[in-house]
C-alpha positions in Angstrom: -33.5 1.8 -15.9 -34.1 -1.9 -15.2 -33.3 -3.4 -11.9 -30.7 -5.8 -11.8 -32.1 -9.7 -10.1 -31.2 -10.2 -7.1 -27.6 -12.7 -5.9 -27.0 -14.2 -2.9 -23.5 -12.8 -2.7 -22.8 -10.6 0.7 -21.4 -7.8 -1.2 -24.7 -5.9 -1.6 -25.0 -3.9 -5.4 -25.3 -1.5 -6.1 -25.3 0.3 -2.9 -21.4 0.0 -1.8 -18.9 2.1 -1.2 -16.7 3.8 -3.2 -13.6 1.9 -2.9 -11.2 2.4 -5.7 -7.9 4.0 -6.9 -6.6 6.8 -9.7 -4.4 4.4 -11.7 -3.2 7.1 -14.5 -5.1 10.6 -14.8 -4.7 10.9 -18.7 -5.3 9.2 -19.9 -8.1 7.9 -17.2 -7.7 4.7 -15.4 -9.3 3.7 -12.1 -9.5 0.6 -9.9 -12.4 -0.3 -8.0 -13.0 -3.1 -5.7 -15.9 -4.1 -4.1 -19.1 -5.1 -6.1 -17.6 -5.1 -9.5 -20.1 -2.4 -10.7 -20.4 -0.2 -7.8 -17.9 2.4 -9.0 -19.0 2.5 -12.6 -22.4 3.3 -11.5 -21.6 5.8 -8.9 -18.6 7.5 -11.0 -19.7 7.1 -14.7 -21.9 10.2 -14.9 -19.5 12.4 -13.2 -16.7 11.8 -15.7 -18.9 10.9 -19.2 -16.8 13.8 -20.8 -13.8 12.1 -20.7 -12.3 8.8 -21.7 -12.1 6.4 -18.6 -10.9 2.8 -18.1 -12.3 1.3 -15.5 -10.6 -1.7 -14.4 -12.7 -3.7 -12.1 -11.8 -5.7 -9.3 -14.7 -8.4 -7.3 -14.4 -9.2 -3.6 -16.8 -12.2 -4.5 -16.7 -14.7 -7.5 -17.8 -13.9 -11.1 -18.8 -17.9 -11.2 -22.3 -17.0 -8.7 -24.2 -16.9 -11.5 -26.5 -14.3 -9.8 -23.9 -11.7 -9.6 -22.6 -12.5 -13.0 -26.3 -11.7 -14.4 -26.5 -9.3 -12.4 -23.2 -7.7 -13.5 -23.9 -8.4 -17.5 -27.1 -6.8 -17.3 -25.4 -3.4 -15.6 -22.3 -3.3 -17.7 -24.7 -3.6 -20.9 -26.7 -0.5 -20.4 -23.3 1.8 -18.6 -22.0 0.5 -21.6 -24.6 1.9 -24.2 -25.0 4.8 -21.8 -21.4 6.0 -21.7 -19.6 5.2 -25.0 -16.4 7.0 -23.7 -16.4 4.2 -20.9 -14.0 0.8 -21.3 -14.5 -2.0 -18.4 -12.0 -4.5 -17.8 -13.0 -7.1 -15.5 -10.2 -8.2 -12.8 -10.2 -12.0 -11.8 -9.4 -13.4 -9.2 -9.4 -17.2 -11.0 -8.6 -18.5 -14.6 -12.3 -20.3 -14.6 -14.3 -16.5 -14.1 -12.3 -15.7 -17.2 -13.8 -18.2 -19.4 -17.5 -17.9 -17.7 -17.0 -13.8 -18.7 -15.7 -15.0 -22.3 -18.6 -17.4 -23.1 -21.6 -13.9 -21.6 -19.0 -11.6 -23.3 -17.4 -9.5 -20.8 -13.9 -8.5 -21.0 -11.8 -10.7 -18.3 -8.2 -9.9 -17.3 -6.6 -12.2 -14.7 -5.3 -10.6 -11.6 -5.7 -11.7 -8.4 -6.2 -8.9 -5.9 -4.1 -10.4 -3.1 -1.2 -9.1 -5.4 -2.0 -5.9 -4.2 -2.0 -6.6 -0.7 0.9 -4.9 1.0 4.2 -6.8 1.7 5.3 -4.3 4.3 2.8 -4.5 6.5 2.5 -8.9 6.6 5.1 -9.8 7.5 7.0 -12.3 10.1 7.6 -10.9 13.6 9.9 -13.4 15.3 9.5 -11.5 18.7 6.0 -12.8 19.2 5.1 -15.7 21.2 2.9 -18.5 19.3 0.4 -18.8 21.7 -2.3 -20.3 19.4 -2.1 -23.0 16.7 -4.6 -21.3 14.1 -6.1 -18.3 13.7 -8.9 -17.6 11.0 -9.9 -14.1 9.7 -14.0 -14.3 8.8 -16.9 -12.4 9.3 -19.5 -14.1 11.7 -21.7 -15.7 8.5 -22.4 -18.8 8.6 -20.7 -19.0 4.6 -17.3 -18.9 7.2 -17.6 -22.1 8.2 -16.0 -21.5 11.6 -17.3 -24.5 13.3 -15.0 -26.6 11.3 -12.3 -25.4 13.4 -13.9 -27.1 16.5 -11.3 -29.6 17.1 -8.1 -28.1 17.4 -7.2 -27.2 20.7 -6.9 -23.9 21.0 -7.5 -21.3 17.7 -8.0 -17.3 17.6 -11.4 -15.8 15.2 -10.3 -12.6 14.1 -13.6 -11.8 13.2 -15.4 -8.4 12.3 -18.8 -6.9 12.1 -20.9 -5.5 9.1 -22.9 -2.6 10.0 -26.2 -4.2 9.5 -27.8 -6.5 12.0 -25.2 -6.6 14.5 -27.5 -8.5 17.4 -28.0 -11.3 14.8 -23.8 -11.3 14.6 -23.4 -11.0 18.3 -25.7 -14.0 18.7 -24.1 -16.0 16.4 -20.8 -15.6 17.8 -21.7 -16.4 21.5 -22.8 -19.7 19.6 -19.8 -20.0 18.2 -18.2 -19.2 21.8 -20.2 -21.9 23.4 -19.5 -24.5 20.9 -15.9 -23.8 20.9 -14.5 -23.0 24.3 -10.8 -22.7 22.7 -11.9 -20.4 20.5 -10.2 -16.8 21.1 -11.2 -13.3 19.7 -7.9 -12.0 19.8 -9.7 -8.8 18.6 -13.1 -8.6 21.4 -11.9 -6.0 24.0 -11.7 -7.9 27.1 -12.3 -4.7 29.2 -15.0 -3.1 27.2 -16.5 -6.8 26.5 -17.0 -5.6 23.4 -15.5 -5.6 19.4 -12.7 -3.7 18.2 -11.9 -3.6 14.7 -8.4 -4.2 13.9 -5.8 -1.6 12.0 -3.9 -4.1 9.2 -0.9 -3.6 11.7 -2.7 -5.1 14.4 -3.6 -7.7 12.2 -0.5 -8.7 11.5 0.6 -8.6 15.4 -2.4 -11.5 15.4 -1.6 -13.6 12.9 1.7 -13.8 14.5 0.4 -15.2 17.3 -0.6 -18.6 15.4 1.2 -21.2 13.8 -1.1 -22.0 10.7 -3.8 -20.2 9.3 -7.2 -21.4 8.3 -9.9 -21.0 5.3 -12.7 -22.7 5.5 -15.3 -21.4 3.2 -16.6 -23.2 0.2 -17.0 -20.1 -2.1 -16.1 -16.7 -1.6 -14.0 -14.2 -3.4 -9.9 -14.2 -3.6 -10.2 -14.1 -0.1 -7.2 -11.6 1.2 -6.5 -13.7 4.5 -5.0 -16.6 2.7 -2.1 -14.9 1.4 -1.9 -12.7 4.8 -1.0 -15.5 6.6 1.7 -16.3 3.6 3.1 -13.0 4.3 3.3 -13.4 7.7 4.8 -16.7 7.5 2.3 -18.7 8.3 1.2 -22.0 6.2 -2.7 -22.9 5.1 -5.5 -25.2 5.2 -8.0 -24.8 3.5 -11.2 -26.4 2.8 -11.6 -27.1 -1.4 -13.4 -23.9 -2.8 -14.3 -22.2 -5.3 -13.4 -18.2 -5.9 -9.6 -18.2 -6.3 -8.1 -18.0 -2.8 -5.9 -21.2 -3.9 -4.4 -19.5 -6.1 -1.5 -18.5 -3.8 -1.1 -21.8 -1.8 0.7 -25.0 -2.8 1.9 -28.1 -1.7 4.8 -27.0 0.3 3.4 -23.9 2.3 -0.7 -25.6 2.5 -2.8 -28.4 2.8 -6.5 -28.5 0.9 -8.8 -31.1 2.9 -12.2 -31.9 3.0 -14.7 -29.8 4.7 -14.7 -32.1 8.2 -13.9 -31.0 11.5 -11.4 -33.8 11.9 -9.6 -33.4 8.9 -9.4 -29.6 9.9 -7.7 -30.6 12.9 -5.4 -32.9 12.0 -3.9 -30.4 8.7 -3.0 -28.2 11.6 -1.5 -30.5 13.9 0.6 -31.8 10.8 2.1 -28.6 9.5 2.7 -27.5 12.6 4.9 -30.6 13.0 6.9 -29.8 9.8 7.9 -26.1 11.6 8.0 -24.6 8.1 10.1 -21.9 7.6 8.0 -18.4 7.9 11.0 -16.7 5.7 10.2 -20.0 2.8 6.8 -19.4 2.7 6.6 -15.5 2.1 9.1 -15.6 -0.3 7.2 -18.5 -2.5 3.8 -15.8 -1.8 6.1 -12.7 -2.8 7.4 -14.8 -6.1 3.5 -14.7 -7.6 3.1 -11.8 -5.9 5.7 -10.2 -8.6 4.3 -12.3 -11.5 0.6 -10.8 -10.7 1.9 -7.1 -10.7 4.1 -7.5 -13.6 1.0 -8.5 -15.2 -1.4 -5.7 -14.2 1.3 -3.5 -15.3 1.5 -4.6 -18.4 -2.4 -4.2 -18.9 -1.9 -0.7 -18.0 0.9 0.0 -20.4 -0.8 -1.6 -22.7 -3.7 1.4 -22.1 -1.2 4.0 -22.4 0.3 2.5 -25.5 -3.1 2.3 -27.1 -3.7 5.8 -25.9 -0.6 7.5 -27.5 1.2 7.4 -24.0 4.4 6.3 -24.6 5.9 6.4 -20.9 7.0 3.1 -19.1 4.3 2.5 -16.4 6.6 -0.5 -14.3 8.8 3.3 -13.6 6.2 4.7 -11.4 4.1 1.5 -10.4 5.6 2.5 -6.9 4.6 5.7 -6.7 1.1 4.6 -7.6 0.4 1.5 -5.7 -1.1 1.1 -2.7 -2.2 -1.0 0.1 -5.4 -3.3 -1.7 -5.3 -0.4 -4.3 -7.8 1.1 -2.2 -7.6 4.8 -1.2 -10.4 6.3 1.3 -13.6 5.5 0.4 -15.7 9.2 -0.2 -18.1 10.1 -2.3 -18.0 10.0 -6.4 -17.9 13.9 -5.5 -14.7 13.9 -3.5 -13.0 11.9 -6.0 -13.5 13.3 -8.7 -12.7 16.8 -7.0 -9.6 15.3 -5.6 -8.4 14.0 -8.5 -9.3 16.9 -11.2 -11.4 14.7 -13.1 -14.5 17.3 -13.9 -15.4 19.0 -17.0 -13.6 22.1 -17.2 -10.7 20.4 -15.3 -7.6 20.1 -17.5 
């Protein structure tokens, strides 16, 4: 098999996780986030028996034109490989729909923040705003975080990928140094040392702040942007690319210019609107319900080409989940778990 090239995204491929969902059993229909390929490759051969849909999420963007390569050149030979196999790409921006028209892969728009779930972001009135912003991003440069420099006092919510941590640690006493009203709501002040954050503490967090910030020039949908929605919180962000815009708008953001000033000075200005946290969920939670409406027409549109006749916006509840990501395992496990081998009826 050839080797993919090489892209400069940070979502490594093809050696990721697992990390996807059983959408519908039969007929098959799995979710996968991540590197858009990585559950294909690692799930294909253990179900080429059996029809599958794989509808594929992207925690980058499909416009990095090494990961699009990259991408085309995999789904070409799974798809010659495994003629039982379908892949629909999930976008998280109309623009990666037209790039995956013009190379030929099949594009469906639908952001993954739609997935993200309402009942854990949400507005908690009984904590104190202690800081103005607060920014979830890893400790890569790509973050941007020393845009944040002027405003007065800001929590990183930040976390660690398991490889080169030092190089991490460095980077954020830099950032620490630079930015003495920087907080790390989430570095354990008594062990002096990170502590990854449950989605519930998250939220806890992000209500500490008053605005919350992405500042990034190209990433994926970026799930933070419409955390902070469902928390009540309004946005700047820098211009980008990668579809985290998606869910902000004039009323509940403000899109600047990548300057530290201009950073600044968004913050201090929505902050002086004291927008109402209940106005701005409920805009995110209105294209939240147009996203999912659309995803579940996608999948009924499976079944219906299938011979499955059932209405799948009856049991979207009972099959959704936070992200659409259960535990990642191994392509064993899941397939185990979800009686998806030969011989399995």
């Amino acid at each position: 098999m050839t080797t993919p090239p090489a892209t400069s995204n940070p979502w490594m491929f093809p050696k990721d996780y697992l990390r996807c969902h059983l959408v519908n059993r039969d007929p098959c229909i799995i979710i996968s986030y991540g590197s858009p390929m990585a559950a294909p490759t690692q799930l294909c051969q253990h179900l080429a028996h059996r029809k599958v849909y794989f509808l594929l999420g992207n925690w980058w963007s499909l416009l990095d034109f090494g990961l699009l390569m990259q991408t085309k050149c995999v789904y070409s030979m799974l798809r010659e490989q495994y003629p039982l196999h379908e892949f629909i790409f999930l976008t998280n921006a109309p623009d990666e729909c037209r790039i995956l028209e013009r190379v030929g892969l099949p594009g469906y728009f639908c952001h993954h923040n739609a997935f993200l779930d309402e009942r854990i972001f949400r507005p908690l009135p009984q904590v104190a705003k202690d800081l103005d912003a607060v920014y979830t991003a890893r400790l890569s440069r790509f973050k941007r975080h020393l845009l944040a420099r002027d405003i007065p006092s800001w929590g990183l919510l930040y976390y660690l990928l398991e490889e080169n941590r030092p190089k991490q640690r460095a980077y954020l006493r830099h950032l620490q140094r630079l930015m003495p009203g920087m907080a790390c709501p989430n570095h354990d002040p008594q062990a002096g040392q990170y502590r990854r954050l449950s989605a519930e503490e998250m939220c806890q967090a992000y209500n500490r702040a008053r605005v919350g910030l992405c500042l990034s020039e190209a990433e994926g949908g970026n799930y933070a942007a419409t955390e902070y929605l469902l928390c009540g919180l309004p946005v700047v962000s820098t211009k980008n690319q990668g579809g985290r815009d998606y869910f902000l708008d004039a009323e509940n953001s403000r899109t600047i210019e990548p300057e530290g000033g201009a950073v600044a000075r968004a913050v201090a200005e929505l902050i002086s609107l004291n927008l109402s946290p209940r106005e701005i969920r409920l805009r995110a939670l209105l294209k939240i319900r147009e996203v999912r409406q659309d995803f579940i027409r996608l999948v009924g549109a499976i079944l219906q080409r299938e011979g499955c006749h059932e209405n799948f916006a009856d049991r979207f509840d009972s099959v959704f989940v936070h992200k659409m990501l259960t535990h990642p395992g191994t392509p064993e496990e899941f397939v185990a778990k979800h009686g998806l081998g030969p011989g399995q009826a």
